[in-house]
ROZARO-343311 format. One line per 5 residues: number of its first residue (from 1); for each residue x negated, y negated, z negated of C-alpha. Coordinates in Angstrom, 3 decimals. Each point is the difference from the previous one (the first is absolute). Example, Ala and Ser with C-alpha at 12.3 -4.5 7.8 and 13.67 -1.06 7.14 Angstrom:
<pts>
1 = -12.300 4.500 -7.800 | -1.370 -3.440 0.660
</pts>
This chain:
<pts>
1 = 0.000 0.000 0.000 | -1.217 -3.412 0.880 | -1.308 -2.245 -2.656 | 1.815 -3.400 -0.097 | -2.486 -2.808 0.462
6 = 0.852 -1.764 -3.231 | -1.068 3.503 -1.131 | -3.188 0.826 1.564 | -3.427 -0.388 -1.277 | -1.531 -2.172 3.027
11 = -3.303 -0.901 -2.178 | -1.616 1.256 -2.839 | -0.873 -0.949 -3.472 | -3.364 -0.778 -0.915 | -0.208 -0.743 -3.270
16 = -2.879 -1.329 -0.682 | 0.273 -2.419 -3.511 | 0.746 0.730 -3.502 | 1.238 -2.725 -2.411 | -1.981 -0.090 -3.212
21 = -0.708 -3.590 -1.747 | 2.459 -1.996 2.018 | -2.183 0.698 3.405 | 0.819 2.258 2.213 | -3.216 1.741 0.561
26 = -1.379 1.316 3.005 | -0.795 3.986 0.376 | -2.465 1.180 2.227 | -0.727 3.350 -1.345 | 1.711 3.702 0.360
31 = 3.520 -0.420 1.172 | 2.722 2.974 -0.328 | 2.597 0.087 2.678 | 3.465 0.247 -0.435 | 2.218 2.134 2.278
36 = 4.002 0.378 -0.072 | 0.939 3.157 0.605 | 2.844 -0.841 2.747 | -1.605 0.752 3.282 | -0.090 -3.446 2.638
41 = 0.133 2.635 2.889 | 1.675 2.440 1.253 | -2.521 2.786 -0.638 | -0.451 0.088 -3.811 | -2.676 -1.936 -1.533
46 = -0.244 -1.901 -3.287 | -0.432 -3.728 0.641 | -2.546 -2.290 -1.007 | 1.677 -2.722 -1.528 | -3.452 -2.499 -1.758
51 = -2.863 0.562 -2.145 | -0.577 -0.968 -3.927 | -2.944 -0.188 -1.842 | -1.653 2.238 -1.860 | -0.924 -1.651 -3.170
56 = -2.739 1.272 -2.058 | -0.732 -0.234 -3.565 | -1.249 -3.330 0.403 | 2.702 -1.628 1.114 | 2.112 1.502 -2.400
61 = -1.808 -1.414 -2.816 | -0.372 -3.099 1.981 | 3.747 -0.154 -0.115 | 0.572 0.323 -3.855 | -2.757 -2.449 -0.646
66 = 2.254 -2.214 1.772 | 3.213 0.990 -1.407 | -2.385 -0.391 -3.532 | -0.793 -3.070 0.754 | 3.307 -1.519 0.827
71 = 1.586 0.963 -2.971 | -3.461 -1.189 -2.104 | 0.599 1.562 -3.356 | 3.838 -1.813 0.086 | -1.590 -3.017 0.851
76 = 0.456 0.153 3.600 | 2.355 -2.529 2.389 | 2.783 2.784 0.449 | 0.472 1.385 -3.618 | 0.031 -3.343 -1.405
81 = 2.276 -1.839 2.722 | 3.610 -0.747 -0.731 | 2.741 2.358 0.734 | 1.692 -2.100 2.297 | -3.432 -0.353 1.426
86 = -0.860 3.680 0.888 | 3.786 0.444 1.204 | -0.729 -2.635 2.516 | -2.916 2.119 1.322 | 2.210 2.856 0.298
91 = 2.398 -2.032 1.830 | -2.399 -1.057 2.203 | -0.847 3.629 0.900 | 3.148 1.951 0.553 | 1.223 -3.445 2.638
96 = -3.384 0.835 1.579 | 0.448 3.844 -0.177 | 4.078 -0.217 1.530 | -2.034 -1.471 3.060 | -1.802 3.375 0.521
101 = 3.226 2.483 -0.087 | -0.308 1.202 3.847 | -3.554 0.485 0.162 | 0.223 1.984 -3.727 | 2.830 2.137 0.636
106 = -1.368 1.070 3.496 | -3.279 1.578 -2.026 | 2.353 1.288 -2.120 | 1.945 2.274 2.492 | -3.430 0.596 1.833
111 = -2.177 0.859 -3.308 | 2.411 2.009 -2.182 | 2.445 0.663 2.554 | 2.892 -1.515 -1.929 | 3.237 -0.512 2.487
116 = 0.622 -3.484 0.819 | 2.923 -0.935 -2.330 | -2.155 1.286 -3.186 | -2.694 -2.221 0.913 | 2.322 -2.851 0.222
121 = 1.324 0.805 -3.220 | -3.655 0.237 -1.273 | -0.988 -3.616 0.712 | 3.585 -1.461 -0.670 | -0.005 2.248 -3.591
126 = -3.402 -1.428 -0.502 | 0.395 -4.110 0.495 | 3.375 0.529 -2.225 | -1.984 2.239 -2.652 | -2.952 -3.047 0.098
131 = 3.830 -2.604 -0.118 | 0.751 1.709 -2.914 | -2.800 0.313 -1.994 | -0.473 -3.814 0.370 | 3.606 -0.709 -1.863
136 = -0.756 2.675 -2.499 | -3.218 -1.921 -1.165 | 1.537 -3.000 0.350 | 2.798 1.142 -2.923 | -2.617 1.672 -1.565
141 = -1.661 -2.948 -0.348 | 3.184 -1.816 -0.995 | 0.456 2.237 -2.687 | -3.422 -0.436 -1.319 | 0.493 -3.947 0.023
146 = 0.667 0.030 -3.877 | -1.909 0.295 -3.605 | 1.220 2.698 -2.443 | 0.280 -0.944 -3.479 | -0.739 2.870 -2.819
151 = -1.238 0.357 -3.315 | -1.736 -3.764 0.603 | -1.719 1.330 3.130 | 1.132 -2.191 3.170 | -0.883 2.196 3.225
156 = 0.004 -0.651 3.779 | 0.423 3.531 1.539 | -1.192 0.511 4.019 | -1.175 2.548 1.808 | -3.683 0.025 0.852
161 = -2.331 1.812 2.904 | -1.680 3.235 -0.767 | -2.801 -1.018 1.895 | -1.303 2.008 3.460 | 1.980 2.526 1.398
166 = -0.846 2.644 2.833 | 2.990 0.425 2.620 | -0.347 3.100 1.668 | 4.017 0.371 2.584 | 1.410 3.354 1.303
171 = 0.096 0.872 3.549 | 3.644 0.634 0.118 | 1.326 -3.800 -0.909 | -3.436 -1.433 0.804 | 1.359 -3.750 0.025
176 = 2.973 0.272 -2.550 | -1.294 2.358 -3.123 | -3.748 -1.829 0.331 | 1.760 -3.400 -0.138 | 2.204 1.301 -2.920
181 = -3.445 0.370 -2.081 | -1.589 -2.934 1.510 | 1.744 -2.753 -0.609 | 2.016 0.489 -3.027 | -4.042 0.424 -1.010
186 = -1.004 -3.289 1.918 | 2.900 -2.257 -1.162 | -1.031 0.821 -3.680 | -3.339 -1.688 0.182 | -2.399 3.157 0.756
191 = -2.450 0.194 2.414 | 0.185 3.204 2.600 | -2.104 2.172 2.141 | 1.819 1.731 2.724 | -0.897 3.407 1.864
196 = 2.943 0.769 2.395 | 0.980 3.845 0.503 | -1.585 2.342 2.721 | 3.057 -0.504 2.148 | 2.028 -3.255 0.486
201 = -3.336 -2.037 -0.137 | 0.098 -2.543 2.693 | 3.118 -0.821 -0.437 | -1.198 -2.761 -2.605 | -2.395 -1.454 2.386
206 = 2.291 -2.694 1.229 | 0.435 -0.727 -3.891 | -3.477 -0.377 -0.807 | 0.363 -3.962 0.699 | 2.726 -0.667 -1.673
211 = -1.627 1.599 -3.125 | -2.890 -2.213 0.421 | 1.898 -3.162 0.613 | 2.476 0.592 -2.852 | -2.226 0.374 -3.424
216 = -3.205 -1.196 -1.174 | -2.906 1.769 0.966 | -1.197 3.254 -1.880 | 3.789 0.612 -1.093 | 0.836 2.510 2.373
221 = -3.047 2.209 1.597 | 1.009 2.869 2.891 | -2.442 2.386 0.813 | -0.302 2.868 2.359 | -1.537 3.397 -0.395
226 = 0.826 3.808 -1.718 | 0.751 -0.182 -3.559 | -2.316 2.100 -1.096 | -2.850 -2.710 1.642 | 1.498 -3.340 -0.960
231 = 2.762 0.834 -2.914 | -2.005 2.184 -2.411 | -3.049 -2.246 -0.369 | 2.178 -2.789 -0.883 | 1.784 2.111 -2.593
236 = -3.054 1.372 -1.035 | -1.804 -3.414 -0.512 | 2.873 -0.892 -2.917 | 1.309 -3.355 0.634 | 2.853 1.223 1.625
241 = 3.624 -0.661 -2.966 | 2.480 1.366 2.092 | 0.279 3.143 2.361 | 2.672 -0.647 2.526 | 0.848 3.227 2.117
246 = 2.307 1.530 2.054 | -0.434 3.015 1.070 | -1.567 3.536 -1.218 | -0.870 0.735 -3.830 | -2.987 1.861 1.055
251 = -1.408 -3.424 1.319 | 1.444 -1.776 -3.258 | -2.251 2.218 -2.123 | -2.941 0.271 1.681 | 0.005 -4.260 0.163
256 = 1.055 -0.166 -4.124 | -2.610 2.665 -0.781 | -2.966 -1.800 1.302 | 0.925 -3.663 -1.741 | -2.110 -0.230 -2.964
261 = 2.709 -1.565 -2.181 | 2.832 2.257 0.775 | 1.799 -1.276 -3.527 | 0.165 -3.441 1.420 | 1.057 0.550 3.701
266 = 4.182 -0.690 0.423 | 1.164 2.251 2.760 | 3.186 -0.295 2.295 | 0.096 2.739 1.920 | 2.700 1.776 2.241
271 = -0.915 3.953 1.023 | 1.387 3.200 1.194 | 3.633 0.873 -0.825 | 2.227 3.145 0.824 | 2.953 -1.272 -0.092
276 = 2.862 2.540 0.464 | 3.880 0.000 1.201 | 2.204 1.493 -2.223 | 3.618 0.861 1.809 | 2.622 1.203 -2.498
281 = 2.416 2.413 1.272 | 2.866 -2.707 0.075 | -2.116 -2.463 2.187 | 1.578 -2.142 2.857 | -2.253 2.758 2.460
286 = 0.058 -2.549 3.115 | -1.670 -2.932 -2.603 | -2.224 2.301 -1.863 | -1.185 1.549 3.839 | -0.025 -3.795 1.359
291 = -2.477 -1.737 -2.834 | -2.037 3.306 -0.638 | -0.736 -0.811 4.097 | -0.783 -3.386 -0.922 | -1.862 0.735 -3.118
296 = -2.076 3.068 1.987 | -0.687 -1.432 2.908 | -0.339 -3.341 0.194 | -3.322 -0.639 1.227 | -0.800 2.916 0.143
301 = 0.439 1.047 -3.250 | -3.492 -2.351 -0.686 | 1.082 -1.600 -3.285 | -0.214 0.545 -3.393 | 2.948 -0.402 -0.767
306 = 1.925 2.658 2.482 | 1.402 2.467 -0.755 | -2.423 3.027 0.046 | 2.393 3.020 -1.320 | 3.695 0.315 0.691
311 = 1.912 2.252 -2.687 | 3.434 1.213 0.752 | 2.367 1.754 -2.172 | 0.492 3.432 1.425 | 3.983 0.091 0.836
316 = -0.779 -3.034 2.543 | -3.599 0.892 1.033 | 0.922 1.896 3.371 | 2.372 -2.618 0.906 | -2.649 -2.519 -0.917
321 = -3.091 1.612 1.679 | 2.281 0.210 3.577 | 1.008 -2.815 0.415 | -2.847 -2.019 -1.926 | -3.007 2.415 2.866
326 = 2.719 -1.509 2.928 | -0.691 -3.810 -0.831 | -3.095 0.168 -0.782 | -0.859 1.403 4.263 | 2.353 -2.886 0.786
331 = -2.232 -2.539 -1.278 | -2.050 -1.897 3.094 | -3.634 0.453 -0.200 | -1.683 -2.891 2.252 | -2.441 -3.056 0.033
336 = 0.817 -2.491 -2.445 | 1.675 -2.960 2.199 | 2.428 2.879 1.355 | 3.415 -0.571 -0.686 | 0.965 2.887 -2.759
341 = -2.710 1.282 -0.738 | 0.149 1.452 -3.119 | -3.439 1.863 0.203 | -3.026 -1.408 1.000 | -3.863 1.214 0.715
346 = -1.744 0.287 -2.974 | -3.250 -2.393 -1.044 | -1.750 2.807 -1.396 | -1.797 2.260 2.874 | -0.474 3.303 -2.520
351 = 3.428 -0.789 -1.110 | 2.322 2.632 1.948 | -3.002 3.102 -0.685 | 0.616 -0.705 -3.449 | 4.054 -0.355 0.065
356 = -0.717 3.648 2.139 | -2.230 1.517 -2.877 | 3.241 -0.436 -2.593 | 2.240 1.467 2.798 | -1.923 2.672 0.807
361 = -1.040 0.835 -4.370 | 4.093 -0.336 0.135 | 0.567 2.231 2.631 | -2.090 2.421 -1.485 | 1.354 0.094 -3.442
366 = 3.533 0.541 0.848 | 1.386 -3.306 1.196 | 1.129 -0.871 3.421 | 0.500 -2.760 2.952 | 3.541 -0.397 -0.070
371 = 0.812 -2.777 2.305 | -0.873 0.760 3.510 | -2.960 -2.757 0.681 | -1.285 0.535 -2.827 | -3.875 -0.004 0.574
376 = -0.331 -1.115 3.268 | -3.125 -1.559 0.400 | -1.099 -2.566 2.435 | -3.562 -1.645 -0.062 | 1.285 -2.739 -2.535
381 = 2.659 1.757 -1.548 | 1.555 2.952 -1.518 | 3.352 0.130 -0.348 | 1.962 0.686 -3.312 | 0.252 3.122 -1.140
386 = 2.805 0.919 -2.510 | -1.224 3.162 -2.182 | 2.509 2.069 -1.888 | -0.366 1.361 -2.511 | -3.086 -1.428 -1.428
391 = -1.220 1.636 -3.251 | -2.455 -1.916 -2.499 | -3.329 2.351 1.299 | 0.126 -1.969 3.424 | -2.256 -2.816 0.682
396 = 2.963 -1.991 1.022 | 1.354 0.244 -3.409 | -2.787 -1.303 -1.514 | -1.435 -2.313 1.958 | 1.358 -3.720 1.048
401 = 0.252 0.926 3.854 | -0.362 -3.812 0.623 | 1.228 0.669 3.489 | 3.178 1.842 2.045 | 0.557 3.262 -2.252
406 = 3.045 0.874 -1.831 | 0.554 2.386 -2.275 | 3.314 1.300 -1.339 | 0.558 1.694 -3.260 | 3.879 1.726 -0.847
411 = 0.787 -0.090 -3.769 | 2.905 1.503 -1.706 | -0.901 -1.750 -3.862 | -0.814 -3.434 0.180 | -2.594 0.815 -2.755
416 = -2.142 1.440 2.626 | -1.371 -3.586 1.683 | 0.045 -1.811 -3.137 | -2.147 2.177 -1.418 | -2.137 -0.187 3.498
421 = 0.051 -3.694 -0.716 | -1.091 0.340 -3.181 | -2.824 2.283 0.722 | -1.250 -2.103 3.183 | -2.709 -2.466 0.061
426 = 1.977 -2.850 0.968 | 2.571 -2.132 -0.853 | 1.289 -2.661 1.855 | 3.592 0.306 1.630 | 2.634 2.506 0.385
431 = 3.064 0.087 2.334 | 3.409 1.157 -1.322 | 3.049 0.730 1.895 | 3.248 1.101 -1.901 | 2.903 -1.528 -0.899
436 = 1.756 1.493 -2.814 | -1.559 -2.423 -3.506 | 0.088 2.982 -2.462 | -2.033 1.865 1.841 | -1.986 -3.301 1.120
441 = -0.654 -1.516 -3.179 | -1.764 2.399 -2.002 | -2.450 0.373 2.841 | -0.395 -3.829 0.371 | -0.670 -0.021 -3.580
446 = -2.608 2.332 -0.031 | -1.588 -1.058 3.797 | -1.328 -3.157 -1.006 | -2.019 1.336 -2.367 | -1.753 2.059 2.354
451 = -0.140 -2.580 3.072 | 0.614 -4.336 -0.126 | 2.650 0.061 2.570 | 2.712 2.481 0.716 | 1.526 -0.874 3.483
456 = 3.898 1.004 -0.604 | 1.224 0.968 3.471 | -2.669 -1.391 2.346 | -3.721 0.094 0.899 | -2.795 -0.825 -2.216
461 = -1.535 -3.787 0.996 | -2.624 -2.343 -2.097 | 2.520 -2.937 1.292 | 1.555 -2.495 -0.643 | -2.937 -1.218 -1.177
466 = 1.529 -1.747 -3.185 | -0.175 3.565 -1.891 | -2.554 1.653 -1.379 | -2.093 2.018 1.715 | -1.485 2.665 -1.712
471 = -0.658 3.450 -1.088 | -0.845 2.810 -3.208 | -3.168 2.608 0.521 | -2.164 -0.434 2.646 | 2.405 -2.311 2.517
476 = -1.117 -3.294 -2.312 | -1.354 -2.524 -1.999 | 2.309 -3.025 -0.764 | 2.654 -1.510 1.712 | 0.334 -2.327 3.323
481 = 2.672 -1.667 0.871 | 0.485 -3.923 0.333 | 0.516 -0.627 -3.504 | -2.431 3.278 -1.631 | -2.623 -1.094 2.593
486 = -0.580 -3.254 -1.430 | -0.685 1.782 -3.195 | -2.138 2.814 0.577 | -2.535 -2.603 1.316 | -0.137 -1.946 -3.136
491 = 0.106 -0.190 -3.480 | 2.093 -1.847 -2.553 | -2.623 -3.063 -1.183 | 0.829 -2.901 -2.732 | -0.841 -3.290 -1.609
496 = 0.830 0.059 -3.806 | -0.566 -2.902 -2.013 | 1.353 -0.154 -3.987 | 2.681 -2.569 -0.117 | -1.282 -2.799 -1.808
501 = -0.243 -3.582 1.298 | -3.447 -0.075 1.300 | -0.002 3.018 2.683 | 3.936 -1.388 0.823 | -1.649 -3.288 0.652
506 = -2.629 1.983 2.287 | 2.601 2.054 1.663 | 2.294 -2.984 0.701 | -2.819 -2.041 1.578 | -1.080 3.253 1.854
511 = 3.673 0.052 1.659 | -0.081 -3.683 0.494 | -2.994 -0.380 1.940 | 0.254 3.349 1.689 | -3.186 0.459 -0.257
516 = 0.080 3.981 -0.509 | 1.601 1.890 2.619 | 0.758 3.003 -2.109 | 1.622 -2.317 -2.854 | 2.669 -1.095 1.780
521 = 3.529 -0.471 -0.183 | 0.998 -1.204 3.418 | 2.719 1.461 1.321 | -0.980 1.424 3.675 | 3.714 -0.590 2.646
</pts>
């Protein structure tokens, strides 16, 4: 099929700067090329979309000398500059970023492979998450416009900076889970070093000015390279407060274990989840079939928070599996700009070996393929494969697929995949579809207190981005969303001062000449 031209990759990327201490510096070392796995011609071959640098352990530290030096011990121009101050810088940013939409969701579908309207929805989701994160500090700040009177202690309670944080973005929401640690971090007063993921790199190369234009120098640093070359010697050097991550816990621990001061380092992390379906035999069958689609599928199943086993209650699970196996064959696999389609090629070239390996350990074991494309591989793709019934020995069981797999488990006592739950690893979301509330609210009760969302009758989602985002086990550490964001990357901070005339007399003439910019009591519109 013919690539429109607003589609088609007519040049490629080279890029060849990095922006650490406000300049963006020129590279002229080893570059690593980036290639989309969507072919640009008829016979198959991966395209070569730009090159990136390949950092070295130089420039790493290079980069959190800078992002050291910017924040200077709490002394620096961003950590010390009024609210409304560092809002404006953020403002400045997101009407520069809104200018970039075509060229960034175009990398998107080409990079990741994400279909056209999710990479809309990306960027849009993104400008309103970095919208709403500016009116949630601006009533944080409200609230904190005050002094607290108790026991003769006056206080003036903000929130203050941690200090330098290391963003490190998934591949799968490259723009919108990265920004979702960045600038909640940002707008607090830290200072940042940026390493994008493996996949969905370029794609913040037409951003790269507006980062520079839009803060003071040193306060945000993005650098190019593997982790294990650029990330770990910054963790290992100390000076790093705050781990930022998205993505896999094996890469969370091997960063915490080699900081030096592992006590002191705040982490906000979001991992792996197995998030299951649980379909009670009274479920509404053609909603349960519809989101478990949604919630399997969409994008390929390449998210942590899809939904990676289905249970079904065994007097429905025939019915179920039929017409659920039918559905899932009718779904369109094509490029991303394609007009429904539903699957797309996926970023990662070992990807569909893998998916086969848990297929094939599946097979083996006792499960099988019971939709009829199931499998089908192309040289970007494999198609998914629903495997019933899927015991607990198989791979697919264990492991988050992280790509288009699904496995099916019948149940006659709903004590069966609680106790899974209980037993697993993770603990993020579950999906529940039923409809009669004695038999619902028991298991509500006891759900979240193994996950921190329960889904009643649809898909599990991280949006709208207003709730908390989070997980138990291995799937987390703290919460994002607009308003737990804003917290994770900073701590509560005070003035106290006994109440007796001479500190009032200070603390009045400190509000009258507004000569502090933490002390303050103005009242931000």
């Amino acid at each position: 099929m013919k690539i429109p031209e607003h589609f088609q990759i007519k040049e490629t990327i080279t890029q060849n700067t990095y922006l650490v201490d406000g300049e963006l510096k020129l590279w002229n070392g080893e570059t690593s090329k980036v290639y989309s796995s969507i072919s640009s011609t008829e016979d198959y071959q991966p395209t070569l979309l730009g090159t990136i640098p390949k950092l070295g352990e130089k420039e790493a530290l290079g980069a959190l000398e800078s992002a050291v030096t910017a924040f200077n011990k709490g002394q620096g121009l961003w950590p010390t500059m009024k609210v409304v101050e560092r809002i404006a810088c953020m403002q400045t940013f997101v009407e520069q970023m809104k200018t970039k939409r075509d060229a960034v969701v175009k990398l998107l579908m080409w990079e990741i492979g994400k279909n056209l309207p999710d990479s809309e929805k990306e960027f849009d989701r993104t400008v309103e998450y970095i919208y709403d994160t500016i009116e949630d500090y601006k009533q944080m700040d409200r609230n904190s416009a005050k002094f607290e009177k108790h026991s003769g202690v006056n206080a003036h309670i903000r929130r203050g900076p941690l200090g330098i944080v290391l963003c490190l973005g998934p591949y799968n929401y490259p723009l919108n889970e990265t920004f979702a640690l960045l600038i909640p971090a940002l707008i607090m007063g830290n200072a940042a070093i940026f390493k994008p993921a493996k996949f969905g790199v370029l794609l913040l190369s037409p951003l790269l000015e507006a980062f520079q234009n839009s803060f003071p120098k040193g306060v945000v640093n993005i650098i190019y390279g593997r982790g294990r070359t650029v990330a770990s010697p910054i963790m290992k050097d100390g000076r790093v407060d705050v781990l930022a991550l998205i993505g896999n816990s094996k890469s969370a621990n091997a960063l915490q274990d080699v900081h030096p001061k592992s006590n002191r380092l705040r982490m906000v992390l979001g991992l792996e989840a197995k998030n299951p379906a649980i379909v009670l035999e009274d479920a509404d069958l053609d909603l349960a079939i519809s989101e478990c689609i949604a919630g399997a599928t969409s994008f390929n199943g390449q998210r942590c928070t899809a939904l990676k086993v289905i249970y079904v209650h065994e007097a429905i699970i025939d019915e179920f599996n039929k017409r659920f196996s039918e559905q899932v064959d009718a779904l369109k696999f094509g490029n991303p700009w394609e007009d429904g389609a539903k699957l797309t090629p996926l970023p990662e070239p070992d990807k569909p070996a893998y998916i086969q390996g848990l297929i094939d350990d599946a097979v083996q074991k006792g499960a099988k393929i019971i939709n009829k494309k199931g499998g089908e591989t192309t040289e970007n793709y494999i198609f998914p494969a629903v495997l019933y019934p899927v015991t607990k020995d198989m791979r697919v069981y264990k492991e988050e697929q992280f790509g288009p797999v699904i496995p099916v488990i019948s149940f006659s006592d709903i004590e069966e995949p609680l106790d899974d739950m209980a037993a697993s690893n993770y603990g993020q979301q579950v999906s529940l579809f039923g409809k009669d509330v004695k038999t619902l609210a028991p298991l509500i009760d006891t759900l979240v207190n193994l996950v921190c969302r329960v889904n009643l009758n649809s898909s599990c989602q991280r949006g709208p981005d207003v709730y908390p985002f989070t997980g138990r086990k291995d799937s987390a550490v703290g919460t994002l969303s607009v308003h737990d964001a804003l917290r994770s990357f900073s701590i509560r901070t005070f003035v106290a001062s006994k109440d007796n005339a001479y500190n009032n007399a200070i603390l009045k003439n400190l509000l009258e000449t507004k000569s502090s910019n933490f002390v303050s009591t103005d009242y931000i519109l």
